[in-house]
N, C-alpha and C positions, 0 to 999 in steps of 0.2 A: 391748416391742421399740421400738428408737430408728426412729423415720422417716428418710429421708435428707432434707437441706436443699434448699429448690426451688432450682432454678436461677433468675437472674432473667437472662432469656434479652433483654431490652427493654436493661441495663445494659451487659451485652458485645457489641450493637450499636454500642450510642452510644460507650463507647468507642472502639470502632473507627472509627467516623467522627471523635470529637475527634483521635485521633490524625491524621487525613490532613489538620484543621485548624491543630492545633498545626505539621506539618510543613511546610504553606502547599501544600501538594500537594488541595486539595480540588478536586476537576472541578466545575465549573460551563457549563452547555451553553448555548447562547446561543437565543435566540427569535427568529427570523428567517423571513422569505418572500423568494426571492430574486425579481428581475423576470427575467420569461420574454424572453428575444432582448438583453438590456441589462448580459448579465451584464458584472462583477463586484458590477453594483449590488443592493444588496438594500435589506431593511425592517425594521427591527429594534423590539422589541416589549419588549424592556425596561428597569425605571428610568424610564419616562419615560411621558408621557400620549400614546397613540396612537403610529403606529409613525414612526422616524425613519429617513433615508435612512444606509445605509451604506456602505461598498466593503469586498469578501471578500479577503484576501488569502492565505488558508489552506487554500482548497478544493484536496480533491484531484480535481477534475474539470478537471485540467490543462488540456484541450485547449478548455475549454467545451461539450465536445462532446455535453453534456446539455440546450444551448439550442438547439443546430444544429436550424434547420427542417427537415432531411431525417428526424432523428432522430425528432424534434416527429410529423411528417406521419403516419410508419412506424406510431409507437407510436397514432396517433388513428386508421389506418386498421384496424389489427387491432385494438384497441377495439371499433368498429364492424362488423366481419367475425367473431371469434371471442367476445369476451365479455372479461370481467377476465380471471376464474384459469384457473390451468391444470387442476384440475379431481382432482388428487392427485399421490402418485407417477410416476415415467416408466412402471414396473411394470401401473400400476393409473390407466389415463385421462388421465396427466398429460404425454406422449410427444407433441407436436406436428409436425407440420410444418416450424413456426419452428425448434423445436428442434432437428433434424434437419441443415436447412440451416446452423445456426449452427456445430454440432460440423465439417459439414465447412469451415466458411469459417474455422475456426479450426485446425484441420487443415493446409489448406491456407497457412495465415499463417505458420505452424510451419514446411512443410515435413514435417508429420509423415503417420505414415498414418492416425490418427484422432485425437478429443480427448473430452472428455466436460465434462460443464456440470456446477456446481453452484451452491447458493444464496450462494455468497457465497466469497472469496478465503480466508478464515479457515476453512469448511468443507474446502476445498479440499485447502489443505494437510493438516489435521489429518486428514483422511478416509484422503488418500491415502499419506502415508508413515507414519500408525499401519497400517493394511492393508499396506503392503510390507513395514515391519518383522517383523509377524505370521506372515507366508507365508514368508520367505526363512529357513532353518532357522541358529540362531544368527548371525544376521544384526549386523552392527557399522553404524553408522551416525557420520559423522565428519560435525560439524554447527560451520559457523563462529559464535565469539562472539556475534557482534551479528545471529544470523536471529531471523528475526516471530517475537511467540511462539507465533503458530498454528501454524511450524515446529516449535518447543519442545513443545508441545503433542502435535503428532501421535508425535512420537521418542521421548515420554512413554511416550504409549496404544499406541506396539507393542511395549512391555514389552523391547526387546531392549538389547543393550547400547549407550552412546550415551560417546563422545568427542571433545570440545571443541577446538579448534585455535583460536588467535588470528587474530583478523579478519585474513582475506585473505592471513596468514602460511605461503605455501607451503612452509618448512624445516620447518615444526614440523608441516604438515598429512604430510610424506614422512615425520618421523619417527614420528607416529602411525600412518601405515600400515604402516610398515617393524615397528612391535612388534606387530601382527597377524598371527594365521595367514594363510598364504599362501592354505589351501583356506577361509578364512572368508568369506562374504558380504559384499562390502560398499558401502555405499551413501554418498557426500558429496552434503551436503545445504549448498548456499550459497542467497546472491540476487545481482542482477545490478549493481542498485544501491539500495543502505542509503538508507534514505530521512529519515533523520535527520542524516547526516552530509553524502549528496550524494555517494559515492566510487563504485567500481566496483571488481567483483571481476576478477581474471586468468583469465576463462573457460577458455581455452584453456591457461594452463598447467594449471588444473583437472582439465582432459580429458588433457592428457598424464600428468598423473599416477593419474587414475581407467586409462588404457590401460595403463599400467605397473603396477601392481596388481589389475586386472581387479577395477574398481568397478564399479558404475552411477553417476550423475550427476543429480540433482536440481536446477535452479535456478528459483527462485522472480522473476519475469518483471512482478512486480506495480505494480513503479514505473517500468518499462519497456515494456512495450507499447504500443504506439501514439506513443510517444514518439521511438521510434529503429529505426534501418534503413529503406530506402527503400521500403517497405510499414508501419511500425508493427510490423514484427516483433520490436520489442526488442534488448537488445544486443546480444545473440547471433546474430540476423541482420544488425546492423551489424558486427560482428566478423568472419561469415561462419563461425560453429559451433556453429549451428544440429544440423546433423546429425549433433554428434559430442557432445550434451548426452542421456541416453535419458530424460529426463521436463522438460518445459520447462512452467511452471503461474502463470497470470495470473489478470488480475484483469477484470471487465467494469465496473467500480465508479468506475475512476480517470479515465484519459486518452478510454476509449469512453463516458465519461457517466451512465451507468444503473446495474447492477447485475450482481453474479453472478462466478462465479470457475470456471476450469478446470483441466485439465490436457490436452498435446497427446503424445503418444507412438508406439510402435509400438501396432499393432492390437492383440499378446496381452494388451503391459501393458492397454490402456484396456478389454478384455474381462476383465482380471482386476479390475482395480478396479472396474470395473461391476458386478462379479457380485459380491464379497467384499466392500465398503463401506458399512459402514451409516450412515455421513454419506452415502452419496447413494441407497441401497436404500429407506433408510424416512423419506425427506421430501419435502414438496410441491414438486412442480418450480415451475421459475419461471415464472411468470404469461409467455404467449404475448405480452402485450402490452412488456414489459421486453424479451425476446428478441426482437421487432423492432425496435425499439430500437437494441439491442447490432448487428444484423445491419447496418440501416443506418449506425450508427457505424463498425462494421469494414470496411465496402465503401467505404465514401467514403475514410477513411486511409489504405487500400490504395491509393488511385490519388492522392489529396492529400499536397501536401508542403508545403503552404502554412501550415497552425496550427504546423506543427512547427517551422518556421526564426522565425513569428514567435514561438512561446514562448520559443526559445532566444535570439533577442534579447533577447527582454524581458528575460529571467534574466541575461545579460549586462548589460546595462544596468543595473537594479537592483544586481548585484554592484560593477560600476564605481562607480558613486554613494554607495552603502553604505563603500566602502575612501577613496573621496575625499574622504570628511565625518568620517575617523576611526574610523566606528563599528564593533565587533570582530567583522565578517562572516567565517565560517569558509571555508575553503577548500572548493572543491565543485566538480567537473568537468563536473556534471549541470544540468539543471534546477531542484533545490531550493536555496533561497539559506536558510541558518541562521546567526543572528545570536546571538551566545552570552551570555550575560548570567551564568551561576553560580550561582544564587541562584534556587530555588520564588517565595517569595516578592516578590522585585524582580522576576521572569518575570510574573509575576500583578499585579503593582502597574503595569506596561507596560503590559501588555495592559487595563487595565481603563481607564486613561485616556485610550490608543489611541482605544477606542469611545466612552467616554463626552463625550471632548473634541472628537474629532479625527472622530468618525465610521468610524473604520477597525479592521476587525475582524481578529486575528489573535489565537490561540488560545498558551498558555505552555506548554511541551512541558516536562515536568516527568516523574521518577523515578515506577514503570519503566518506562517509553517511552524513558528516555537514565539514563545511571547520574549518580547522585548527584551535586551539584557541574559539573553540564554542562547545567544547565538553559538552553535557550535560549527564541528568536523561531521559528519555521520557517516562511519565504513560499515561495509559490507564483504567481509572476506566469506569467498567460496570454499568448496574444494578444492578449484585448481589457485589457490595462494597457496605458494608452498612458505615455507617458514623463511627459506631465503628473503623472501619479497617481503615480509612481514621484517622480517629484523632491516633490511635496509627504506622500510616506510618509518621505522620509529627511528633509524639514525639519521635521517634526513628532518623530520619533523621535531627530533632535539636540537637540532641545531640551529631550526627556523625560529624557533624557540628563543632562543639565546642570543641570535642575533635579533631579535624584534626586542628583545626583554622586558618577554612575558613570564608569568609568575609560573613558577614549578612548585611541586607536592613534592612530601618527602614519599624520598622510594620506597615502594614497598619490597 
């Protein structure tokens, strides 16, 4: 009897890593300690003897609001009151206090009449519209282009039927309703704002056409919270429809500083998700100590407007400076500023000379994070970017420019 030939299971690894080599697409994570109260400066720990001083210009902790002493105090005093973890499930001992008052201070941000926590934005999603897909009987689910792929994910895992619409293209999202049954289920599934490109979606024609079809409404709130509306209720409270979105799902990770991802709704949905999701039935809830945290970040941007005008300056400023030196900054309405470069490889050759020369760290957004050929920069100036650090990021980034010679715009 012939044996079968072993597999050499160590060979079709490596392959697969030479390949994301060859493509110039390889991640490399960076080795860093940021300073506590001084952000954007950090410590950076590799290539070099001992750590060297750097400036972050990638974090998605928009607001800073993970150095904020309020936040700081919150998380050291529950530390000291409750212990680290939470101790399990919400089910099974892991159900706090904090926790309790965060669902409703997020609740409340919404507008909604409850919300539910989970371990992370990517949970979030994936838990709660694989689970809606699951329960709504033939359920169609109409999901724009360019959503997370924890969106992609979740539209996956509820096995139901799922149709694509071109970013933000409300003809072609009416025409896909329009070849649905009328008695079908169905749920659009966007975000508020693409955090690669910097756009916004047209909420509200959204909601007129989910009202015109008798959809539900899904938007993903994750690069928006805390960043917009005169509470940090995202766009859709900046917009003023809020109330006419029925699953509105953030992040606690981004613009609030710490950790953790939700969703805010009617009561039944956030009781039916509770009870039918096993992304949040059978995981450790979040450490008490994180959730006050989150609590005091959302309490202070609720009543502060101050980190918010100065990020938008900054982002302004940056964008101004970046179009005045030529260099090919994307169009963006938002806070993210994305510098397009084409190229994995030149994206990664930037960035590495960035830090290794210049001290400044920004990461190369490289395929699948953006499709092929749209490899860019993606910054994120805070508040604490003063214009200094902004005028000497674009004189260091024209020059990396000119020495690679890459193509420039004419200056605006």
């Amino acid at each position: 009897m012939r044996l079968p030939s072993k597999m050499n299971y160590q060979h079709v690894f490596s392959q697969a890593i030479e390949r994301l080599h060859a493509e110039g697409r390889y991640r490399v994570f960076i080795d860093i300690l940021r300073n506590k109260g001084t952000f954007p400066n950090a410590r950076c720990f590799a290539h070099h003897n001992g750590p060297k001083p750097i400036t972050v210009w990638c974090s998605n902790d928009y607001l800073a609001m993970g150095q904020h002493p309020k936040v700081i105090a919150a998380m050291e005093e529950a530390l000291h009151d409750v212990g680290a973890g939470s101790g399990g499930t919400r089910n099974i001992g892991g159900n706090t206090h904090y926790h309790v008052d965060l669902e409703h201070e997020l609740a409340d941000l919404h507008g909604k009449e409850g919300a539910l926590l989970f371990t992370s934005g990517y949970v979030s999603n994936e838990a709660t519209l694989a689970t809606l897909g699951k329960l709504l009987p033939g359920c169609i689910i109409f999901s724009d282009e360019l959503n997370h792929a924890s969106m992609i994910a979740g539209i996956r895992n509820s096995g139901c039927e799922k149709r694509v619409f071109r970013h933000n293209d409300l003809a072609h999202l009416r025409e896909l309703l329009d070849e649905a049954d009328p008695e079908t289920p169905k749920l659009i599934a966007f975000e508020s704002v693409y955090s690669m490109d910097g756009d916004i979606s047209p909420i509200a024609a959204i909601c007129d056409l989910a009202d015109e079809y008798n959809a539900l409404t899904y938007c993903d709130e994750v690069h928006a919270v805390g960043m917009y509306g005169p509470r940090g209720g995202g766009i859709t409270e900046r917009d003023e429809v809020a109330h006419r979105v029925t699953i509105i799902e953030g992040t606690l990770g981004k613009a609030f500083g710490v950790m953790g991802g939700y969703i805010a709704a009617d009561k039944m949905i956030i009781d039916v998700i509770r009870s039918y999701a096993p992304g949040f039935i059978f995981t450790t809830s979040l450490s008490p100590v994180l959730v006050a945290g989150v609590l005091a970040a959302v309490r202070h941007l609720k009543a502060s407007q101050i980190e918010r005008d100065e990020q938008q300056a900054a982002a302004a400023f940056l964008k101004a400076e970046m179009a005045r030196n030529g260099l090919p900054v994307m169009p963006s309405v938002t806070h993210i500023v994305p510098l397009m470069v084409g190229d994995p490889v030149k994206a990664k050759r930037i960035s590495d000379i960035l830090l290794a020369e210049y001290g400044i760290y920004v990461q190369p957004v490289n395929y699948p994070t953006v499709p092929r050929g749209t490899e860019r920069l993606r910054f994120t100036p805070g508040p604490s970017h003063s214009e200094a650090m902004m005028r000497e990021l674009v004189s260091a980034l024209v020059e990396i420019w000119d020495r690679l010679d890459l193509e420039f715009r004419e200056a605006a």
